[in-house]
mmCIF file as Biopython writes it, N, C-alpha, C and O atoms, coordinates in Angstrom:
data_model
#
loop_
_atom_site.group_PDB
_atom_site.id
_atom_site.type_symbol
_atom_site.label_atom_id
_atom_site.label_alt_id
_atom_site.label_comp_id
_atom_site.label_asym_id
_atom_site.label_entity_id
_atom_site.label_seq_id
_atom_site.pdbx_PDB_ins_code
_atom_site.Cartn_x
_atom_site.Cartn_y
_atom_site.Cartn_z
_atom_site.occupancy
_atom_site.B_iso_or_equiv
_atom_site.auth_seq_id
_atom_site.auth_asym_id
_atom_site.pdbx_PDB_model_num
ATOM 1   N N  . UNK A ? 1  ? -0.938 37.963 -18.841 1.0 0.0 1  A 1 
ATOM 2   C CA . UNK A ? 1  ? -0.594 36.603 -19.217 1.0 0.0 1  A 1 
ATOM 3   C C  . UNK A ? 1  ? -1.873 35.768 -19.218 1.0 0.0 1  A 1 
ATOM 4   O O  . UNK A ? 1  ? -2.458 35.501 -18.169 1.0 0.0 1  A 1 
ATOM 5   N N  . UNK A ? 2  ? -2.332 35.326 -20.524 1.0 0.0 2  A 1 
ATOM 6   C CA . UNK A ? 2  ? -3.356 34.096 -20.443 1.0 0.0 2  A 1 
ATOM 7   C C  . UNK A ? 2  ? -2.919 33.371 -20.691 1.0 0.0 2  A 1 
ATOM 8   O O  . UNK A ? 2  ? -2.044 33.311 -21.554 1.0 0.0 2  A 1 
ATOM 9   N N  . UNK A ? 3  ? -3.474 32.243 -19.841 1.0 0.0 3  A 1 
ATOM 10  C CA . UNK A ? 3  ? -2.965 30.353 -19.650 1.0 0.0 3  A 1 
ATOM 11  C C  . UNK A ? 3  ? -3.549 29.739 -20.965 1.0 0.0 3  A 1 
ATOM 12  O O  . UNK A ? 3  ? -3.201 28.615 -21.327 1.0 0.0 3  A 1 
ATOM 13  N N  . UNK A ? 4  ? -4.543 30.581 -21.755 1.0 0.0 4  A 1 
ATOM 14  C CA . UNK A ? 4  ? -5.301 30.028 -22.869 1.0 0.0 4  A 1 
ATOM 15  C C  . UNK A ? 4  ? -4.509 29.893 -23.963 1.0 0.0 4  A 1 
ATOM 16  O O  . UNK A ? 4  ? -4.811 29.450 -25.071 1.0 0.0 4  A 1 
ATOM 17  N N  . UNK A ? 5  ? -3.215 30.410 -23.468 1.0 0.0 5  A 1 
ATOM 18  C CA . UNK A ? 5  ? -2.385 30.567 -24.845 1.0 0.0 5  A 1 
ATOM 19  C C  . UNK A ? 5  ? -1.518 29.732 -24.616 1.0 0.0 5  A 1 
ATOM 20  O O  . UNK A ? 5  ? -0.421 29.937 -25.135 1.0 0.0 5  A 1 
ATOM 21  N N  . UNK A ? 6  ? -1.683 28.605 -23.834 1.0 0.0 6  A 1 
ATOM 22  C CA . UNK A ? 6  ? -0.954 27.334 -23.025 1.0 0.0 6  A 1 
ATOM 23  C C  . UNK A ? 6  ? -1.282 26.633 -24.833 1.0 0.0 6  A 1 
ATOM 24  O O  . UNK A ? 6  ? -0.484 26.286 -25.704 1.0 0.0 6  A 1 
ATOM 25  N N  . UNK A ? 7  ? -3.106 26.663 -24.802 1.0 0.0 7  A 1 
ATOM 26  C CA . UNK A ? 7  ? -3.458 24.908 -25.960 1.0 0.0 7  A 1 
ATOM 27  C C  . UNK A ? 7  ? -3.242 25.883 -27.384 1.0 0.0 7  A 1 
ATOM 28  O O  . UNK A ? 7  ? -3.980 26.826 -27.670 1.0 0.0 7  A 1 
ATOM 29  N N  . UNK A ? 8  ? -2.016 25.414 -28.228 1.0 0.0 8  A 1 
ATOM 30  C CA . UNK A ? 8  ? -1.936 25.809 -29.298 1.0 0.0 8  A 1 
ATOM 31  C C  . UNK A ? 8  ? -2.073 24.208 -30.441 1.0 0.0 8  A 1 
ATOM 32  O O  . UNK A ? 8  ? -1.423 24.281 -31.484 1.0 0.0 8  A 1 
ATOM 33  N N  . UNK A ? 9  ? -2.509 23.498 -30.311 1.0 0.0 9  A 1 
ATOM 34  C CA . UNK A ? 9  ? -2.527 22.180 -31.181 1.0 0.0 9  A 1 
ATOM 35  C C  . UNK A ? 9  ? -1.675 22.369 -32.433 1.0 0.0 9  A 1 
ATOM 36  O O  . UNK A ? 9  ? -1.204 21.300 -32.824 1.0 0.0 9  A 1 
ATOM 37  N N  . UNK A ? 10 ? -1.358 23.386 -33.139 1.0 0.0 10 A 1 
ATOM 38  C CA . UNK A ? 10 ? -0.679 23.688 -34.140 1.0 0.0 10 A 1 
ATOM 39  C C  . UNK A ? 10 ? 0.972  24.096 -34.063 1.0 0.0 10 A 1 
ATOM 40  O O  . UNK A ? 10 ? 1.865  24.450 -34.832 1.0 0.0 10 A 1 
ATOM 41  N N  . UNK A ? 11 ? 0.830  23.884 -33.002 1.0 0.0 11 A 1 
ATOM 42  C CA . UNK A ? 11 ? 2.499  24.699 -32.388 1.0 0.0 11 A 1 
ATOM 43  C C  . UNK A ? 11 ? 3.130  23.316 -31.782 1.0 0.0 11 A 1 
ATOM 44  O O  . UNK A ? 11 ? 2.867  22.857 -30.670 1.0 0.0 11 A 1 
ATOM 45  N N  . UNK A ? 12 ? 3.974  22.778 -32.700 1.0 0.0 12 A 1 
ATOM 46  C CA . UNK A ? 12 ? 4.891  21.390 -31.958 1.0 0.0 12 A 1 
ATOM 47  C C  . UNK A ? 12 ? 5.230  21.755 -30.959 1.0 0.0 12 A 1 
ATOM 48  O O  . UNK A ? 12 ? 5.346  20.804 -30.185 1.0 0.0 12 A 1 
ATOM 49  N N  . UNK A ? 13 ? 5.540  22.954 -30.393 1.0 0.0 13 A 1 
ATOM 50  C CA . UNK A ? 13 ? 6.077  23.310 -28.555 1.0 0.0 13 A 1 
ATOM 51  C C  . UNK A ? 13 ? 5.305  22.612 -28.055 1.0 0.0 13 A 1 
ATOM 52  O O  . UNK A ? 13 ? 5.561  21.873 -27.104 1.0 0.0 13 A 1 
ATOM 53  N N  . UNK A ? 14 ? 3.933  22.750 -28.754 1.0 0.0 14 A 1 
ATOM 54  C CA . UNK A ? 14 ? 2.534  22.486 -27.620 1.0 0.0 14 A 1 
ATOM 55  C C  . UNK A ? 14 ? 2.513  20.753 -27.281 1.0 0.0 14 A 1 
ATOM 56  O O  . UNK A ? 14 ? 2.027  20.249 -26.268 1.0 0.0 14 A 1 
ATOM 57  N N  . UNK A ? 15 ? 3.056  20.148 -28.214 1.0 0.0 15 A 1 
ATOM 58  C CA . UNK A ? 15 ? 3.162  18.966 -28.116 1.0 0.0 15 A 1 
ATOM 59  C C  . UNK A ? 15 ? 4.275  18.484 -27.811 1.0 0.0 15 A 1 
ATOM 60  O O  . UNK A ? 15 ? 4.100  17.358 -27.345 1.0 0.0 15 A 1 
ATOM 61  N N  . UNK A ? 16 ? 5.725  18.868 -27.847 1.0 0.0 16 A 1 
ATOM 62  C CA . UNK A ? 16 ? 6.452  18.551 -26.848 1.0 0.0 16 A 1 
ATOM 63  C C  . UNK A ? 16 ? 6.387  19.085 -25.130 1.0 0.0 16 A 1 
ATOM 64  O O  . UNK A ? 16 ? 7.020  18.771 -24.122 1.0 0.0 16 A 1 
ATOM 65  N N  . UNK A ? 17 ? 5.434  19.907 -25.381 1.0 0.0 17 A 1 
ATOM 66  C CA . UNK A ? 17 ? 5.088  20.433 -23.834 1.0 0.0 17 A 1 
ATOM 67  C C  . UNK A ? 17 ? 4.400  19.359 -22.924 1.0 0.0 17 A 1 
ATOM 68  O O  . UNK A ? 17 ? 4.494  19.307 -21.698 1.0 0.0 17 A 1 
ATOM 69  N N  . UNK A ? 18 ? 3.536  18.328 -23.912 1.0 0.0 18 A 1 
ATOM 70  C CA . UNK A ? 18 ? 2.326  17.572 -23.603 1.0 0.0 18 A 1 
ATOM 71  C C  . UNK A ? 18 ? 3.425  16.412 -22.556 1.0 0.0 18 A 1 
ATOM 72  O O  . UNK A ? 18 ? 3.429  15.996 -21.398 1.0 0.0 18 A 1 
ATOM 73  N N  . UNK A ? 19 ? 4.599  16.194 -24.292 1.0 0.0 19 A 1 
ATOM 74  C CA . UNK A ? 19 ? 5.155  15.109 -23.715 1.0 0.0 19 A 1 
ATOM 75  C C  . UNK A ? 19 ? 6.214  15.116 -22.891 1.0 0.0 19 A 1 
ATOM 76  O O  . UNK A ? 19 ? 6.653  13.979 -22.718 1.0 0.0 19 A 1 
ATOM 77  N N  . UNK A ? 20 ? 6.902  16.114 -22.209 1.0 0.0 20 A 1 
ATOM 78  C CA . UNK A ? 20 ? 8.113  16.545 -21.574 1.0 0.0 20 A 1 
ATOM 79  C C  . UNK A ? 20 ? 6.688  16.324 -20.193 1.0 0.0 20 A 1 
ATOM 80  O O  . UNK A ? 20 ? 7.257  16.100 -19.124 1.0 0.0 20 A 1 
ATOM 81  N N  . UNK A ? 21 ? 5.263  16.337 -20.027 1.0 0.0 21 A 1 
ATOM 82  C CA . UNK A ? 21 ? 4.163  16.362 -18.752 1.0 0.0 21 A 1 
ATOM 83  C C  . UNK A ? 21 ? 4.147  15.133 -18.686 1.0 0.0 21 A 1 
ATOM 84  O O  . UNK A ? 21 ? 4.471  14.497 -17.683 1.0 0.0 21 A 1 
ATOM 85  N N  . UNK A ? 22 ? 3.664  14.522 -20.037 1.0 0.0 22 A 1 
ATOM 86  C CA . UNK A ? 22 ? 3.879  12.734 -19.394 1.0 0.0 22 A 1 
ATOM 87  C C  . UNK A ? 22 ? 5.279  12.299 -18.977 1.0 0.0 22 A 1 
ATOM 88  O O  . UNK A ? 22 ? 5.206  11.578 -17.981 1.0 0.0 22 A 1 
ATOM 89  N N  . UNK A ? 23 ? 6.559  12.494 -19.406 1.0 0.0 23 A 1 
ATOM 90  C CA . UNK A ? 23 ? 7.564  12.171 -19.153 1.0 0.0 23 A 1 
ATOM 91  C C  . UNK A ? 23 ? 7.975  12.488 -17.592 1.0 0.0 23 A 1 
ATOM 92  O O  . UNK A ? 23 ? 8.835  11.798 -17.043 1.0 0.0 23 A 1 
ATOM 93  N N  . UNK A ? 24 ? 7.358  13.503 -16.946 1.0 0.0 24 A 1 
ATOM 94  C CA . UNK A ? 24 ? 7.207  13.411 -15.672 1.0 0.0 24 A 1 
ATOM 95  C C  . UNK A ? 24 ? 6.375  12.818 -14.703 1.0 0.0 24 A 1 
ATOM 96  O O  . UNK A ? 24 ? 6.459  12.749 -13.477 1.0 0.0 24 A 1 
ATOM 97  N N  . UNK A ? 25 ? 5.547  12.402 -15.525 1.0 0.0 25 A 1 
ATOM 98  C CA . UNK A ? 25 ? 4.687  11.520 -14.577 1.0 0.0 25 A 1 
ATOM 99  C C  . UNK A ? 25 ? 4.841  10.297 -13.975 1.0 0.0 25 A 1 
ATOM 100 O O  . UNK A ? 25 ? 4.471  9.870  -12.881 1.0 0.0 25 A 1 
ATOM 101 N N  . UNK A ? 26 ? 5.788  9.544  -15.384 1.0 0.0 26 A 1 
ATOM 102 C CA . UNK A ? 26 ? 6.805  8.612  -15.212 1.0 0.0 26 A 1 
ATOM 103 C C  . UNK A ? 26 ? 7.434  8.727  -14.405 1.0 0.0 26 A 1 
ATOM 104 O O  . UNK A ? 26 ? 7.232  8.201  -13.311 1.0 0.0 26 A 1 
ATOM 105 N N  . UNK A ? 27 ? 8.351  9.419  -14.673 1.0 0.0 27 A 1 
ATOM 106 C CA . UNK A ? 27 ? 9.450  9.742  -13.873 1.0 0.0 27 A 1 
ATOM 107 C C  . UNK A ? 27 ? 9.261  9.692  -12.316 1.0 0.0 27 A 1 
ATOM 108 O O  . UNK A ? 27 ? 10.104 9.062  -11.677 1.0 0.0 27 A 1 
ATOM 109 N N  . UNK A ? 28 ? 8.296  10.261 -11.693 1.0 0.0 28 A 1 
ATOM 110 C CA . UNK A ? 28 ? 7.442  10.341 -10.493 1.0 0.0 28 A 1 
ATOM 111 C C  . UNK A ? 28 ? 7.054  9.144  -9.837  1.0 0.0 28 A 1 
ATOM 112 O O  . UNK A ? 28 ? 7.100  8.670  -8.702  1.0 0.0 28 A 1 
ATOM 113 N N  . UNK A ? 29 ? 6.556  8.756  -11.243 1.0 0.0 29 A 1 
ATOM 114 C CA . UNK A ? 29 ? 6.275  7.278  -11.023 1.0 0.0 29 A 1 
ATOM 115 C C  . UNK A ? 29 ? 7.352  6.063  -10.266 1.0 0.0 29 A 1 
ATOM 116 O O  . UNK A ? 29 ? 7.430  5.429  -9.214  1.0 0.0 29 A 1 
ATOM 117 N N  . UNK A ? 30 ? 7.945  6.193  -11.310 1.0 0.0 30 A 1 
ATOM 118 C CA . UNK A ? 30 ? 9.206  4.970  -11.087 1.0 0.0 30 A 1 
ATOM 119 C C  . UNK A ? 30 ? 9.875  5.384  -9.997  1.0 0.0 30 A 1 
ATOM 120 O O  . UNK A ? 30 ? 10.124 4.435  -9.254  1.0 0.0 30 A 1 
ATOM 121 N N  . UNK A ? 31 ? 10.479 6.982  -9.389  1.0 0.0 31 A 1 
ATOM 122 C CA . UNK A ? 31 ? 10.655 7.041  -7.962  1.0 0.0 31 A 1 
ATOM 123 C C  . UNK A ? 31 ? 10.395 6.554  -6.922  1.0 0.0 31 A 1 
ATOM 124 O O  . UNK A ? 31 ? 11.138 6.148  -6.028  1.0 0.0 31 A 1 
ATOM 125 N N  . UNK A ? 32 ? 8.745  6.593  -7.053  1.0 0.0 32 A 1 
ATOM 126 C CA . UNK A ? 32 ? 8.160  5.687  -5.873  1.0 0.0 32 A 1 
ATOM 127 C C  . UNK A ? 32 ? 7.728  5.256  -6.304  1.0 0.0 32 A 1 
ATOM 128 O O  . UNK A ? 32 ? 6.690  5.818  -6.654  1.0 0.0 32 A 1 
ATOM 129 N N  . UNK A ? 33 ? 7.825  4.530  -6.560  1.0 0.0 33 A 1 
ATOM 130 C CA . UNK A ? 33 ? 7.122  2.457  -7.230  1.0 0.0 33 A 1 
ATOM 131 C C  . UNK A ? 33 ? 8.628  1.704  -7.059  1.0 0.0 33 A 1 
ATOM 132 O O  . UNK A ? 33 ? 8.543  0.616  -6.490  1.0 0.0 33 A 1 
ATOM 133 N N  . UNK A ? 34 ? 9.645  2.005  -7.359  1.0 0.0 34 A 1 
ATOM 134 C CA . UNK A ? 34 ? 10.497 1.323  -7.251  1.0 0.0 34 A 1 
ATOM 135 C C  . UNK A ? 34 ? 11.562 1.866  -6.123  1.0 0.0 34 A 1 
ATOM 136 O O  . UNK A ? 34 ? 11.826 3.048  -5.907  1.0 0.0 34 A 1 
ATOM 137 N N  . UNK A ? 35 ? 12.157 0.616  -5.399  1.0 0.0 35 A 1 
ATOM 138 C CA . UNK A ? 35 ? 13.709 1.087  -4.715  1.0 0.0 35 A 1 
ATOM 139 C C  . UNK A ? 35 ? 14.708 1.156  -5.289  1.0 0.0 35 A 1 
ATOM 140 O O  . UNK A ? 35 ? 15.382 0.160  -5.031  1.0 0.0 35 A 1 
ATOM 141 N N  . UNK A ? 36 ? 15.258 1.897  -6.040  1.0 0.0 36 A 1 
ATOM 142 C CA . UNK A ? 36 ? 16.050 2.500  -6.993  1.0 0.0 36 A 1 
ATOM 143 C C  . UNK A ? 36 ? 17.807 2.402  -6.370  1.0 0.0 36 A 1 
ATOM 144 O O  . UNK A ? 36 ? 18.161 2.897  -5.299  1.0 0.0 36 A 1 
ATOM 145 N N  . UNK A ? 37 ? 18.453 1.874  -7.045  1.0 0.0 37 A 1 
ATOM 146 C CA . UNK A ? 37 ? 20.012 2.112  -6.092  1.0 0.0 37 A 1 
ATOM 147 C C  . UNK A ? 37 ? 20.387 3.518  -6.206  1.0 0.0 37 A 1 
ATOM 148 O O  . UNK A ? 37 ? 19.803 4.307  -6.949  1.0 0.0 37 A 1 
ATOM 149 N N  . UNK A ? 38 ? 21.299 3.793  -5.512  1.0 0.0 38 A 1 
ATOM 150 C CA . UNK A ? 38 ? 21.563 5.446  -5.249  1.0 0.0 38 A 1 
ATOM 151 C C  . UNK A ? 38 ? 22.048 6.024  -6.697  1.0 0.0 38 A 1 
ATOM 152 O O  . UNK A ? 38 ? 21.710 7.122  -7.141  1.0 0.0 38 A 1 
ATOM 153 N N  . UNK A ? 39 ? 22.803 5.196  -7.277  1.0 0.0 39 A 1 
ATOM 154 C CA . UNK A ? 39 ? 23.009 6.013  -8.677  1.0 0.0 39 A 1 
ATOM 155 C C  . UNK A ? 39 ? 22.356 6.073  -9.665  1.0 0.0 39 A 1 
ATOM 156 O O  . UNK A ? 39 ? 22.703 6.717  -10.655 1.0 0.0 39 A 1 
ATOM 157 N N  . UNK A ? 40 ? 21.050 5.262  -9.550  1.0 0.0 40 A 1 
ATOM 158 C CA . UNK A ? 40 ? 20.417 5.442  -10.346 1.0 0.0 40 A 1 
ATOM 159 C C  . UNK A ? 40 ? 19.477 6.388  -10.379 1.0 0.0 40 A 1 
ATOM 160 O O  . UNK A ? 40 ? 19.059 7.170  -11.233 1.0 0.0 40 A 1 
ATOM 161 N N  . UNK A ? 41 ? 19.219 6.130  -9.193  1.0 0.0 41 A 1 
ATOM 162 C CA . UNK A ? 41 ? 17.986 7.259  -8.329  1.0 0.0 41 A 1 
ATOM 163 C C  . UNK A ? 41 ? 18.662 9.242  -8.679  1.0 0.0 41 A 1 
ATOM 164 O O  . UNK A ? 41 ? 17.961 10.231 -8.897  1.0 0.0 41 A 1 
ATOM 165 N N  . UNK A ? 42 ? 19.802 9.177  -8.619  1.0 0.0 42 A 1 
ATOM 166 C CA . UNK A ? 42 ? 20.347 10.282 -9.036  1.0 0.0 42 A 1 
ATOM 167 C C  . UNK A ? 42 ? 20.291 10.686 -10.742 1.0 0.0 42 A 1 
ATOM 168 O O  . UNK A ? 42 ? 20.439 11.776 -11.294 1.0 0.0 42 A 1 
ATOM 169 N N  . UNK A ? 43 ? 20.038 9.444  -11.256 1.0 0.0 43 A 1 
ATOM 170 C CA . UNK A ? 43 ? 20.142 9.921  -12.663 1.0 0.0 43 A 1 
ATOM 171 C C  . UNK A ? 43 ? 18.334 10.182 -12.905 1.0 0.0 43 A 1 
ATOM 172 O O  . UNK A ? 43 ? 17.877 11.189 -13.447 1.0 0.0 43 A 1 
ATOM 173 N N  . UNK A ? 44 ? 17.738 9.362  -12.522 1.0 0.0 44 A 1 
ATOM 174 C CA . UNK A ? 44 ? 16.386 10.173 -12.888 1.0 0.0 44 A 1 
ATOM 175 C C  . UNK A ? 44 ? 15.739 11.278 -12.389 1.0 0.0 44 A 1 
ATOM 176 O O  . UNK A ? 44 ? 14.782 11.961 -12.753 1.0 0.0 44 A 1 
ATOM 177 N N  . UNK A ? 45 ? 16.748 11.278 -11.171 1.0 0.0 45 A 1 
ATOM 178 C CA . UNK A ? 45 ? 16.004 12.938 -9.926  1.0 0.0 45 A 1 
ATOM 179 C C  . UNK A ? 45 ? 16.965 14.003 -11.062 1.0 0.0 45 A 1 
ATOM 180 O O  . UNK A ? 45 ? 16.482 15.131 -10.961 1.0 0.0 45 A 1 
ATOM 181 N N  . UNK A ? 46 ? 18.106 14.004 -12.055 1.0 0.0 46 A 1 
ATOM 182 C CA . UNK A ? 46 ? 18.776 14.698 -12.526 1.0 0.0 46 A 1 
ATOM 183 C C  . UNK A ? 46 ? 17.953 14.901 -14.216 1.0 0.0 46 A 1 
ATOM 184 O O  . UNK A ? 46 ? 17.876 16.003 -14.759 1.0 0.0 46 A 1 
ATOM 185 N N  . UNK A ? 47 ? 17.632 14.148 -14.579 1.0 0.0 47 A 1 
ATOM 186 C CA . UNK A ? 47 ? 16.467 14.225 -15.503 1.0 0.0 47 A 1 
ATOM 187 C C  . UNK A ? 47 ? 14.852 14.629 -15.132 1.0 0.0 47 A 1 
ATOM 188 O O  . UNK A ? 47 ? 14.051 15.217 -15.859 1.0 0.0 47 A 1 
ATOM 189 N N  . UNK A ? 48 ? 14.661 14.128 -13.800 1.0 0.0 48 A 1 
ATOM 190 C CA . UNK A ? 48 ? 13.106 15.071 -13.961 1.0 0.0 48 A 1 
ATOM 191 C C  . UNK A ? 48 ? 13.365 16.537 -13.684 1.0 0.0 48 A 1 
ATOM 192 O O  . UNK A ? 48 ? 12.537 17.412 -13.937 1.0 0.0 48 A 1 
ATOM 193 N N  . UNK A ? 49 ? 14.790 16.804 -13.047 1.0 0.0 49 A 1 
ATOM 194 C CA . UNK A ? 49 ? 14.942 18.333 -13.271 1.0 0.0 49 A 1 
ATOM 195 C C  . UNK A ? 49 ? 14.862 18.825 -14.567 1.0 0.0 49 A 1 
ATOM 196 O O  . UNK A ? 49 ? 14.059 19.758 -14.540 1.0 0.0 49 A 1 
ATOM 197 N N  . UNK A ? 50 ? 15.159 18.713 -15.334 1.0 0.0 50 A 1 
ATOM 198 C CA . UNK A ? 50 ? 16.008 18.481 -16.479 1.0 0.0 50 A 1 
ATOM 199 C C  . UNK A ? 50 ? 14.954 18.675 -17.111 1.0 0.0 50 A 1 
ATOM 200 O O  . UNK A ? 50 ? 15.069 19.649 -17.855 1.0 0.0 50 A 1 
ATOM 201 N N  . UNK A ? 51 ? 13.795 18.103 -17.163 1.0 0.0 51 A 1 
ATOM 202 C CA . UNK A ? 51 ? 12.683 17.848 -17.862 1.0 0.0 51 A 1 
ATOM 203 C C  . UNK A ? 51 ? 12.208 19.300 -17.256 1.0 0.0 51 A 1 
ATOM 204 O O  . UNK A ? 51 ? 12.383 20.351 -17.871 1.0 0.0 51 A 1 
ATOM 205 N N  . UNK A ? 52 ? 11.625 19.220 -16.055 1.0 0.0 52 A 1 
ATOM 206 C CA . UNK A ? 52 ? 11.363 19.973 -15.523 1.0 0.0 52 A 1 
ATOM 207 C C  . UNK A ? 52 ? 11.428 21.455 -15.992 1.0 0.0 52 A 1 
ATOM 208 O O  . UNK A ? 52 ? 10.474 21.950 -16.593 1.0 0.0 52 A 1 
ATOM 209 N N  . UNK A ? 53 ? 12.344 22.027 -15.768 1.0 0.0 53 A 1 
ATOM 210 C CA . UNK A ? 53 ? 13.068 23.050 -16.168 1.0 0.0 53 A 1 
ATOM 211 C C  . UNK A ? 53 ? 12.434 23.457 -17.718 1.0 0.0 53 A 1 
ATOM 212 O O  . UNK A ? 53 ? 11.737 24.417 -18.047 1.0 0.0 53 A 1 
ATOM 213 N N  . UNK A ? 54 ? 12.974 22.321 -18.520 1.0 0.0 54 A 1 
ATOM 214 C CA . UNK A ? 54 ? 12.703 22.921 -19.798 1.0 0.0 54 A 1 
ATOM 215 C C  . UNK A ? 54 ? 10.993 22.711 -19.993 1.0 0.0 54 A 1 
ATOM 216 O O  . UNK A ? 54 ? 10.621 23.319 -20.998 1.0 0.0 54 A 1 
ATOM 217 N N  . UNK A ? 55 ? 10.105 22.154 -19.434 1.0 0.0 55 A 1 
ATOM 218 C CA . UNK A ? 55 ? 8.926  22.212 -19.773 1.0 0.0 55 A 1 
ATOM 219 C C  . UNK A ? 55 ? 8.129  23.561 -19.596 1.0 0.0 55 A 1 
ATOM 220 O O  . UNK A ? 55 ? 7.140  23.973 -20.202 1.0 0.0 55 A 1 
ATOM 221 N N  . UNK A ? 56 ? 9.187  24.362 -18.135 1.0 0.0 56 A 1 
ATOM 222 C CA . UNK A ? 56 ? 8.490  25.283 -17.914 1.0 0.0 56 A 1 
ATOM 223 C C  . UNK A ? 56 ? 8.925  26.521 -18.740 1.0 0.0 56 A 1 
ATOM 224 O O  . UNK A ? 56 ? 8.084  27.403 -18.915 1.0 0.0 56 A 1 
ATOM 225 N N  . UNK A ? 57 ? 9.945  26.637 -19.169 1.0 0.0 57 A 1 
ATOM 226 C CA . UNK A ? 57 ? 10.780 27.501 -20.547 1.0 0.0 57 A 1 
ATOM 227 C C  . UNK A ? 57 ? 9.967  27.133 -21.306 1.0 0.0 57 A 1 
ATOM 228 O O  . UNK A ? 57 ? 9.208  28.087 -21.478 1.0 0.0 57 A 1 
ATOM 229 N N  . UNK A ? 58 ? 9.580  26.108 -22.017 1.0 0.0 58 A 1 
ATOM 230 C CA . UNK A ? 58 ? 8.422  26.151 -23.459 1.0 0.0 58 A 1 
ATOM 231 C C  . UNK A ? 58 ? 6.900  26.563 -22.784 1.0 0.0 58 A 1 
ATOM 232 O O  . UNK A ? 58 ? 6.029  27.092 -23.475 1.0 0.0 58 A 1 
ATOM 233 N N  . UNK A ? 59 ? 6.729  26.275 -21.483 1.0 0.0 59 A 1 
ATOM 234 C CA . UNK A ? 59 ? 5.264  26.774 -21.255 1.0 0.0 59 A 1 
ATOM 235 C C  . UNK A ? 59 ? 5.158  28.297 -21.339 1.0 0.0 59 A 1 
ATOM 236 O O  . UNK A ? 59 ? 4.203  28.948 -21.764 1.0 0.0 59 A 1 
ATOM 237 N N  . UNK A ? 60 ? 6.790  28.920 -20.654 1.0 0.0 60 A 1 
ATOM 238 C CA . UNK A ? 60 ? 6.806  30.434 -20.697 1.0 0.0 60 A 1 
ATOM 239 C C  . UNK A ? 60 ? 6.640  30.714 -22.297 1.0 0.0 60 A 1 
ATOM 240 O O  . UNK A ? 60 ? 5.606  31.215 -22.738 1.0 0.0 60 A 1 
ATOM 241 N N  . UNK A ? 61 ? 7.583  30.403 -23.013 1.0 0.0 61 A 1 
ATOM 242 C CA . UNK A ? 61 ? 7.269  30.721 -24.471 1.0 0.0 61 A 1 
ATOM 243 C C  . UNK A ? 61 ? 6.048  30.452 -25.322 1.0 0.0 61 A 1 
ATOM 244 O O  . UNK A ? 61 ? 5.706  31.044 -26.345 1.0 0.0 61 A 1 
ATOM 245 N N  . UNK A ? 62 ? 5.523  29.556 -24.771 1.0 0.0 62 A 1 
ATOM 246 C CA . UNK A ? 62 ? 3.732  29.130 -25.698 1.0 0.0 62 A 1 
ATOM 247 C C  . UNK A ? 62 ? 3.032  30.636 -25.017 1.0 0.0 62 A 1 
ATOM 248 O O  . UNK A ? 62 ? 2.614  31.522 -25.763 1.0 0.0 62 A 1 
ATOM 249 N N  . UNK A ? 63 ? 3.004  30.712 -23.989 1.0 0.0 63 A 1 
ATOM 250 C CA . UNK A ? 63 ? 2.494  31.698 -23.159 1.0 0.0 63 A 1 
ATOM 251 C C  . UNK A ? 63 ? 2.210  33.013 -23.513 1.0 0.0 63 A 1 
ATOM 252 O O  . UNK A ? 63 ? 1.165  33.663 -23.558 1.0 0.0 63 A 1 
ATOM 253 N N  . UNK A ? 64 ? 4.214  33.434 -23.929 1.0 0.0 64 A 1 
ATOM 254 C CA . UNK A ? 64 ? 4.404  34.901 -24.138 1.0 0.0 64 A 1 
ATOM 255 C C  . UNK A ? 64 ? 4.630  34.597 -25.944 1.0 0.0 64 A 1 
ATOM 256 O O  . UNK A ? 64 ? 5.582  35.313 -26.255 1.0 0.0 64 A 1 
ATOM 257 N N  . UNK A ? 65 ? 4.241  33.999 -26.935 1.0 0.0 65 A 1 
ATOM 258 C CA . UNK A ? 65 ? 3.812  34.145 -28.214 1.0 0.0 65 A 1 
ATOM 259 C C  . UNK A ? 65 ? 2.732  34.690 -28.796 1.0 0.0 65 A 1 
ATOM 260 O O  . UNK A ? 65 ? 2.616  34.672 -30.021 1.0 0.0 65 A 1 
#
């Protein structure tokens, strides 16, 4: 497995990969930066999984292409 086969610039995976990374950073973000009420706080801890998950399914697939 090479990680070099992570930067494909030509492969839209590669760029929803970029942005499913910023979308967690956010996400991270606004956790702790803000006091969040409990249901809300559940809907973004249920989306950075969410994100999560599938970023690392397209990193496996950029990977093993």
């Amino acid at each position: 497995m090479k990680l070099q086969r992570l930067f494909q610039p030509r492969n839209p995976l590669f760029w929803i990969f970029l942005v499913l990374n910023a979308l967690s950073t956010v996400l991270g973000w606004l956790t702790h930066t803000y006091a969040l009420p409990a249901w809300l706080a559940v809907v973004v801890v249920v989306f950075a999984v969410g994100n999560a998950v599938l970023g690392m399914r397209i990193a496996w697939r950029l990977v093993h292409s």
